[in-house]
C-alpha positions in Angstrom: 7.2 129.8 200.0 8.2 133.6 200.0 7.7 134.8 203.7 7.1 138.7 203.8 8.4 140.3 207.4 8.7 143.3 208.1 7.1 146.3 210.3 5.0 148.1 207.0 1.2 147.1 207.4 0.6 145.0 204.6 -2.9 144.4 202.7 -4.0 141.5 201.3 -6.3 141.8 198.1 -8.6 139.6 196.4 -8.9 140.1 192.6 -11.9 139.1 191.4 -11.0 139.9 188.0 -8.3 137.1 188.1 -11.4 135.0 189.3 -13.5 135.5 186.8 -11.0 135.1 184.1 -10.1 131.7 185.5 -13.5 130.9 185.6 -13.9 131.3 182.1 -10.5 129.7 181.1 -11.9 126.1 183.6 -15.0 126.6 181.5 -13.5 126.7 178.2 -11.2 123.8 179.2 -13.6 121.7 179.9 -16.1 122.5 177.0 -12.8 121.6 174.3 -11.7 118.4 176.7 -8.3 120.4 177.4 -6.7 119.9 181.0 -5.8 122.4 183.0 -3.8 123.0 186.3 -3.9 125.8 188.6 -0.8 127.3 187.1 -2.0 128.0 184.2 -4.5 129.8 186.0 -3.9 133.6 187.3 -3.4 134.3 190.7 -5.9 135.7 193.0 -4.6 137.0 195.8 -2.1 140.0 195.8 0.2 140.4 199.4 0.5 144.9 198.7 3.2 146.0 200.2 4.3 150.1 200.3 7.3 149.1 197.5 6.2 145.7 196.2 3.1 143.3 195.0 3.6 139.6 196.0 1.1 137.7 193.8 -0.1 134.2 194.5 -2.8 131.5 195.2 -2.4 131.0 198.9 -1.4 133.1 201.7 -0.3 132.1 204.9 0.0 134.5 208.2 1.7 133.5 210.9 0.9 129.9 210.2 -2.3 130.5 212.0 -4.8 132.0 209.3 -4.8 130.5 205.5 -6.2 132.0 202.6 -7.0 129.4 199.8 -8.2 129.8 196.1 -9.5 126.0 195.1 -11.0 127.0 191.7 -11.2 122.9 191.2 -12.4 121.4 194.5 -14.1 124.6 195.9 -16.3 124.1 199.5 -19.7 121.7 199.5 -21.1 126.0 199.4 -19.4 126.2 196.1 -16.7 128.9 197.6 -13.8 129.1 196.0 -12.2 131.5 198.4 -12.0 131.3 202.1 -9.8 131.9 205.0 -8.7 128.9 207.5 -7.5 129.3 211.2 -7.5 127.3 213.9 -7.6 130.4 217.0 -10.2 131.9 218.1 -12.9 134.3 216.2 -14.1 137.6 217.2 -17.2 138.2 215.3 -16.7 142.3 215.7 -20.8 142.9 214.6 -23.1 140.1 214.2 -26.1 140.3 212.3 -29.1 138.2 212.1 -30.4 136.7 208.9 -33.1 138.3 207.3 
């Protein structure tokens, strides 16, 4: 695990075009029988930094908020992407479903 400290805000990204390439590499694997694993996969999250991209398939902050990429046991929703914590949430604007 690489841990990234220092004071520069960093941003974490979510490429979707990594996602939607791996999609099509799960869905070619299983069409030919092949096996796959999640590194042969791309990663989809990038830690952006002001000198430096940190690529990978989970992030961790401050061991209290996990970002997870599960392209082969996503959620019973059929995510494949989510964030994890344990603390509190502040919901900043709630809306109401339509």
């Amino acid at each position: 695990m690489t841990c990234i400290t220092n004071t520069n805000t960093k941003k974490i990204h979510v490429n979707q075009h990594n996602i939607k390439h791996n999609n099509k590499l799960i869905k070619q694997a299983n069409e030919s029988g092949e096996s796959i694993t999640i590194n042969d996969l791309k990663p989809v999250f990038t830690v952006k930094e002001y000198n430096r991209n940190t690529y990978a398939y989970q992030v961790m902050v401050n061991d209290s908020l996990r970002l997870t990429y599960s392209p082969f046991k996503p959620l019973s929703c059929g995510a494949h992407v989510w964030l994890e914590t344990k603390d509190n949430v502040q919901i900043v604007q709630p809306v109401q479903p339509a």
